[in-house]
N, CA, C and O atoms as a GROMACS GRO file, in nm:
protein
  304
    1UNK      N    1  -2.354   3.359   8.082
    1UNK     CA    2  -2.488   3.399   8.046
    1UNK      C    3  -2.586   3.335   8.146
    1UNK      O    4  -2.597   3.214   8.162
    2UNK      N    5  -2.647   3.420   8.204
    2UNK     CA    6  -2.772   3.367   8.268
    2UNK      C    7  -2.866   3.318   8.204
    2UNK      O    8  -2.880   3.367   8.093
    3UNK      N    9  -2.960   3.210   8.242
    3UNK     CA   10  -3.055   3.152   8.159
    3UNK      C   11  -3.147   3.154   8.270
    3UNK      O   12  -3.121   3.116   8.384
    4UNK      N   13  -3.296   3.219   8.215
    4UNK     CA   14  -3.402   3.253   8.268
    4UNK      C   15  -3.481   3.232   8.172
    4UNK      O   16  -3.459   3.251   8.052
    5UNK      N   17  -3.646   3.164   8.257
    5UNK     CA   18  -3.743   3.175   8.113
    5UNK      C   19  -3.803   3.244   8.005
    5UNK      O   20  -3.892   3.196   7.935
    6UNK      N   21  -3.761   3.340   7.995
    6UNK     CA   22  -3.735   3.415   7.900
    6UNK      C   23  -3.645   3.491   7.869
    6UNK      O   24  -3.651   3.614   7.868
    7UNK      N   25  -3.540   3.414   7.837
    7UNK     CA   26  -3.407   3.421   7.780
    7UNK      C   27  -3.455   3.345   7.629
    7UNK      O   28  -3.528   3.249   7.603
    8UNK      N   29  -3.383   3.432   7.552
    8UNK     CA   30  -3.448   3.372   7.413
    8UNK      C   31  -3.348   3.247   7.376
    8UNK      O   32  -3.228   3.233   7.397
    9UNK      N   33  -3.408   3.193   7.338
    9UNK     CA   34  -3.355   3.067   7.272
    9UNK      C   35  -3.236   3.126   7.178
    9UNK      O   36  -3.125   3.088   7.215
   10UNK      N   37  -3.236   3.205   7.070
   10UNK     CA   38  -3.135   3.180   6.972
   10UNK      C   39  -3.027   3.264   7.042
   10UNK      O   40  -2.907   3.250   7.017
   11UNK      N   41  -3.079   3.354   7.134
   11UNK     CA   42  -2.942   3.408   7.205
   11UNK      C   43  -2.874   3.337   7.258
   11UNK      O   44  -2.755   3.368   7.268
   12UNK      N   45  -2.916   3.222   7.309
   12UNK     CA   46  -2.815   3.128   7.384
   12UNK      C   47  -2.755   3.044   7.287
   12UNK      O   48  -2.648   2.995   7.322
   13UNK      N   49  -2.809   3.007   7.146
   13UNK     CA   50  -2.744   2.923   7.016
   13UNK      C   51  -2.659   3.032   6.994
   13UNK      O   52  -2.540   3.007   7.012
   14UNK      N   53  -2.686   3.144   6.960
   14UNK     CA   54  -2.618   3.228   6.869
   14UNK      C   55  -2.459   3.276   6.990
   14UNK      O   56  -2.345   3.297   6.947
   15UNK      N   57  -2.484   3.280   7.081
   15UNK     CA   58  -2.360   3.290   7.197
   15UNK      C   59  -2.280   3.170   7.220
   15UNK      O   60  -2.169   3.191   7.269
   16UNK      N   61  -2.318   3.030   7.192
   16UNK     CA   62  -2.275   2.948   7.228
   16UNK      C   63  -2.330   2.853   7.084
   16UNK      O   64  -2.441   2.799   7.081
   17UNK      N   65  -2.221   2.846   6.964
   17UNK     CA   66  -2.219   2.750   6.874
   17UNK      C   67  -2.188   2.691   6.894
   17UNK      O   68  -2.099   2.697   6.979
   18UNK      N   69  -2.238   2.530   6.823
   18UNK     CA   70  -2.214   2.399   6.897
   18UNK      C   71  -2.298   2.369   7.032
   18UNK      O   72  -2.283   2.270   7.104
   19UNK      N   73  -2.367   2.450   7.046
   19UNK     CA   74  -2.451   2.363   7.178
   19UNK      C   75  -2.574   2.295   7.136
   19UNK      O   76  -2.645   2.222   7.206
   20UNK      N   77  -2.589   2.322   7.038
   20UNK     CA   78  -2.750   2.247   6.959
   20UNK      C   79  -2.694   2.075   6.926
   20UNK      O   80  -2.777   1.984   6.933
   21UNK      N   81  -2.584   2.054   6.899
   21UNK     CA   82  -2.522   1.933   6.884
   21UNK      C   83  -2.521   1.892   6.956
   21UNK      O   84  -2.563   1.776   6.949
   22UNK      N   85  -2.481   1.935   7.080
   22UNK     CA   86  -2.449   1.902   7.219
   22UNK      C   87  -2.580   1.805   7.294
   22UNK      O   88  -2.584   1.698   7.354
   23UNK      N   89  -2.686   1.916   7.248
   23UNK     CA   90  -2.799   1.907   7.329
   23UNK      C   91  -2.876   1.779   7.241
   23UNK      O   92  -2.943   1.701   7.308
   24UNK      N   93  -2.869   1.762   7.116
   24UNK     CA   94  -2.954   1.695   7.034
   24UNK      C   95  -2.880   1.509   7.057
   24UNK      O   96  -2.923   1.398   7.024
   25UNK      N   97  -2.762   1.553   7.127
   25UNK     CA   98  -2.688   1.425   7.161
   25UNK      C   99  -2.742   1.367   7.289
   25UNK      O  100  -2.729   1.246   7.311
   26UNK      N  101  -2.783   1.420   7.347
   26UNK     CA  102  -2.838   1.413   7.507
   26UNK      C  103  -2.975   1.374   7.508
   26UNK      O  104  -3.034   1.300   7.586
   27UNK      N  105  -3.033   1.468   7.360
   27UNK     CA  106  -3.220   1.495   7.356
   27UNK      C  107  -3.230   1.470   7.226
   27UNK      O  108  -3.219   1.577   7.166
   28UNK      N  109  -3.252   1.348   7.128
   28UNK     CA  110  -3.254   1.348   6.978
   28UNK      C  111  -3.392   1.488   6.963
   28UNK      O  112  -3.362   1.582   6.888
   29UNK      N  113  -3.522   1.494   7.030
   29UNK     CA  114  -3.606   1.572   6.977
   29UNK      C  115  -3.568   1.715   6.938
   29UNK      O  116  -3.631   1.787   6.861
   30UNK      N  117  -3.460   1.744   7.001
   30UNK     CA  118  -3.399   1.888   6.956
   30UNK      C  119  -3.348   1.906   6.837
   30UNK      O  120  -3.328   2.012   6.778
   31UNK      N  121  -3.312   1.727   6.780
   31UNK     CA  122  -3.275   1.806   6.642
   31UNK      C  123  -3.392   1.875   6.531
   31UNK      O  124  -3.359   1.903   6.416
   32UNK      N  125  -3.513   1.894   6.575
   32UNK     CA  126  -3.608   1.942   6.508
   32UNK      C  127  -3.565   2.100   6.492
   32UNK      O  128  -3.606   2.159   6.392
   33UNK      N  129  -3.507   2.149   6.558
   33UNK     CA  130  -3.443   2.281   6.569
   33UNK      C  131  -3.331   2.316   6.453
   33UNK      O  132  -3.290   2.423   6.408
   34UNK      N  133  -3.306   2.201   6.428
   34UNK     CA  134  -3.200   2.218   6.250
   34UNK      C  135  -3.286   2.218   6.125
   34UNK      O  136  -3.235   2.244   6.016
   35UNK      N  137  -3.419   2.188   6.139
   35UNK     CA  138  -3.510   2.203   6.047
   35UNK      C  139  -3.529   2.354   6.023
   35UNK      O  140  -3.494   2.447   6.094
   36UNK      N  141  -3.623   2.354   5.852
   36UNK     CA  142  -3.656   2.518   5.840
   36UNK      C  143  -3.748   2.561   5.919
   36UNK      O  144  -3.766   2.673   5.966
   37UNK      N  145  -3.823   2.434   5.933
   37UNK     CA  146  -3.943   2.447   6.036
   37UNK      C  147  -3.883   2.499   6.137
   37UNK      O  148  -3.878   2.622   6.150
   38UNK      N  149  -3.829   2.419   6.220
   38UNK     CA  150  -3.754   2.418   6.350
   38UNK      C  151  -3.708   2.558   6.396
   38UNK      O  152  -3.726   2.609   6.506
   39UNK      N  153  -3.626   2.623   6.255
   39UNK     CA  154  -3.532   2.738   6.244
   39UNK      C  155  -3.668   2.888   6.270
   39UNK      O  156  -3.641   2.985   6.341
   40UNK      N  157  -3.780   2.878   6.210
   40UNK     CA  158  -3.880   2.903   6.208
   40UNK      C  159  -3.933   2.938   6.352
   40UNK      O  160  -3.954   3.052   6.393
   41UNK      N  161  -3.952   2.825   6.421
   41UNK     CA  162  -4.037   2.810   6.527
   41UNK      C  163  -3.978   2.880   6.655
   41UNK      O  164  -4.041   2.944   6.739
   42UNK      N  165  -3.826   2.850   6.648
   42UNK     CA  166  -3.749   2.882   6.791
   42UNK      C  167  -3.677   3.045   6.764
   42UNK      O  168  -3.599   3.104   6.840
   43UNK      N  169  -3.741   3.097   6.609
   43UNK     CA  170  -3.682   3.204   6.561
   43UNK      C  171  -3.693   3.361   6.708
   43UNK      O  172  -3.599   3.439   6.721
   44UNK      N  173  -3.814   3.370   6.788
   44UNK     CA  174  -3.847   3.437   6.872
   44UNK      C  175  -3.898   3.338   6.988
   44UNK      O  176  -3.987   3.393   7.054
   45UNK      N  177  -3.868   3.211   7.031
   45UNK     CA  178  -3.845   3.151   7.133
   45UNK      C  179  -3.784   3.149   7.228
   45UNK      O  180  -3.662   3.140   7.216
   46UNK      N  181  -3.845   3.156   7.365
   46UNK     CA  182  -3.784   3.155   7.491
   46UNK      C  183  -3.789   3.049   7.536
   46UNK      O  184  -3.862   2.964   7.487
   47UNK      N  185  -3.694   3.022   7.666
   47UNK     CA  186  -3.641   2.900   7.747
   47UNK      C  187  -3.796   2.845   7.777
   47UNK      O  188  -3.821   2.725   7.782
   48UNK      N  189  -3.880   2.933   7.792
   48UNK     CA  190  -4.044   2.930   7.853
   48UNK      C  191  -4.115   2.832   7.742
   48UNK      O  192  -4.170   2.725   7.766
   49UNK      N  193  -4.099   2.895   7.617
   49UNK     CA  194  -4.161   2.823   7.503
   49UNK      C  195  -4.128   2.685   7.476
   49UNK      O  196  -4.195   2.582   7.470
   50UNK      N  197  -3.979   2.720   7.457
   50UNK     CA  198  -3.923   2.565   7.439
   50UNK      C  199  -3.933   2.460   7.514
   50UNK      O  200  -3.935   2.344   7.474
   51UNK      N  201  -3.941   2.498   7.631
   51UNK     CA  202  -4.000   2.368   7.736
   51UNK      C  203  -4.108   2.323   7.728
   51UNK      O  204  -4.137   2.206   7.755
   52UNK      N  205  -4.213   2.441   7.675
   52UNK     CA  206  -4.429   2.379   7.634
   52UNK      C  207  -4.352   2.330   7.525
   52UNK      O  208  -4.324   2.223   7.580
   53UNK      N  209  -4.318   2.326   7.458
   53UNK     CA  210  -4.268   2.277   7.324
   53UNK      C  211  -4.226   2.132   7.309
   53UNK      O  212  -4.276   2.059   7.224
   54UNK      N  213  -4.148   2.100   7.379
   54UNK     CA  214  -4.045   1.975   7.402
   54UNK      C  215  -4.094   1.911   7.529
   54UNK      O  216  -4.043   1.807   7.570
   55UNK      N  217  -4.204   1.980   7.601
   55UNK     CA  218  -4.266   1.872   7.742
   55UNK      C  219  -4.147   1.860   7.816
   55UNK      O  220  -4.113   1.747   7.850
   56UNK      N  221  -4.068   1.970   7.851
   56UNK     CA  222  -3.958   1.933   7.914
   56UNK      C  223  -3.980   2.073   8.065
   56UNK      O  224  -4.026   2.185   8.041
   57UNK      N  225  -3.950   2.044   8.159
   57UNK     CA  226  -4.011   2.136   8.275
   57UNK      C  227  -3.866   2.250   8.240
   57UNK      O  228  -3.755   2.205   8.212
   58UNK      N  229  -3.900   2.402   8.249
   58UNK     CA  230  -3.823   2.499   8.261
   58UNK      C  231  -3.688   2.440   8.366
   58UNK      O  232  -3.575   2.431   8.317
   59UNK      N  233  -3.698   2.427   8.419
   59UNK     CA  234  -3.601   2.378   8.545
   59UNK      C  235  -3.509   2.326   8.513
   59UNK      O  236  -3.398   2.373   8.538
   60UNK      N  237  -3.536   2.149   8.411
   60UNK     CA  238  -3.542   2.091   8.351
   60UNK      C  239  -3.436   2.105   8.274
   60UNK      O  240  -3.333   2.041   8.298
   61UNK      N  241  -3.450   2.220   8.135
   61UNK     CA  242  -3.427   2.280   8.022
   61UNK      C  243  -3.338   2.379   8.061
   61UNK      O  244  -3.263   2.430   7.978
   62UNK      N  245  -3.338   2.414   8.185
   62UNK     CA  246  -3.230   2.570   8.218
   62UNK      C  247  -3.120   2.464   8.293
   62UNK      O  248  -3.027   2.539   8.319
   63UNK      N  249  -3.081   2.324   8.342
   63UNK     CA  250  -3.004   2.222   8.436
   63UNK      C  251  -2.927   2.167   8.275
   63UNK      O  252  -2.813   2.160   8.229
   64UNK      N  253  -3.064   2.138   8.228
   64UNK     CA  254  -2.914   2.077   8.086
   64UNK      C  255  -2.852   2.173   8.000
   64UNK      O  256  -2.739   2.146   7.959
   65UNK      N  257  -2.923   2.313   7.954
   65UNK     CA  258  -2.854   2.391   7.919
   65UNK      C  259  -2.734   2.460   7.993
   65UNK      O  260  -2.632   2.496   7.936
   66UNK      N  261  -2.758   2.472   8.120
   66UNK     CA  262  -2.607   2.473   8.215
   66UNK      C  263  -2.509   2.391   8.208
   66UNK      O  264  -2.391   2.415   8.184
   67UNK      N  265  -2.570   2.276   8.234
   67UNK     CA  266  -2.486   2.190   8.216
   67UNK      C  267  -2.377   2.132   8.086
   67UNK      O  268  -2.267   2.076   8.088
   68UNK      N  269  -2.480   2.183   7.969
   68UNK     CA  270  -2.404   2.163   7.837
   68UNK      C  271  -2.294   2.272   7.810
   68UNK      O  272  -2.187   2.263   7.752
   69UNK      N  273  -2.358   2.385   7.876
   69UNK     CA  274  -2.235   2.526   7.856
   69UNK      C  275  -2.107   2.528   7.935
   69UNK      O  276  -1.996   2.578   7.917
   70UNK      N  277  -2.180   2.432   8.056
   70UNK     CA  278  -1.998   2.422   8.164
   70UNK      C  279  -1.931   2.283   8.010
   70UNK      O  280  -1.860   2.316   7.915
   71UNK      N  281  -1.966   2.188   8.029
   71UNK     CA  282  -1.889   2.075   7.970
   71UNK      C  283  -1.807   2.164   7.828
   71UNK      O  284  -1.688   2.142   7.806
   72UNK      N  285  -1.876   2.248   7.755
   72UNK     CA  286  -1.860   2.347   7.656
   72UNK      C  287  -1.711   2.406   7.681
   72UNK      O  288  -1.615   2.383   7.608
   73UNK      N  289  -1.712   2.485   7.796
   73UNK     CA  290  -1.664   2.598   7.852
   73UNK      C  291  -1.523   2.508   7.894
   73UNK      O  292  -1.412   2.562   7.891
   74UNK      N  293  -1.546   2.344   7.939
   74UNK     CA  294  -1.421   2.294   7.979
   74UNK      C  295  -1.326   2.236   7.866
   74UNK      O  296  -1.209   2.203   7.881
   75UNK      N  297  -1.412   2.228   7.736
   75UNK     CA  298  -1.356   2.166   7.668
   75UNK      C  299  -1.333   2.224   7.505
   75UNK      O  300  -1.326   2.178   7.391
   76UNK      N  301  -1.327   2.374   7.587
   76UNK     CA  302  -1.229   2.509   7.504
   76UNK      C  303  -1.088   2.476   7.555
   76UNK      O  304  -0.992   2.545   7.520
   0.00000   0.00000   0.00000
């Protein structure tokens, strides 16, 4: 999956379960995303949003989400 800033957020949860764990291990602020709130907020969220969101630069946010999907991908 390519990840671009507007690539929606739950498409990349919903393609890749277990990466919200992944990521919340790396970034505790992500576990706000297991909230109803959270579930709520990122419901029509892009890579774009979530970075104004979390103060984290697109760049940033698309390097650890790569990065969490290879470590993912090796340890199928």
């Amino acid at each position: 999956m390519e990840i671009t800033p507007s690539t929606k957020v739950t498409d990349i949860l919903n393609a890749y379960p277990g990466l919200l764990d992944h990521l919340i291990k790396i970034e505790p602020k992500f576990a706000f995303l297991k909230t109803y709130l959270g579930k709520l907020a990122i419901r029509n969220a892009t890579v774009q949003d979530a970075s104004d969101r979390f103060n984290v630069s697109v760049e940033k946010l698309k390097q650890l989400l790569t990065e969490q999907l290879e470590l993912m991908n090796k340890e199928s």
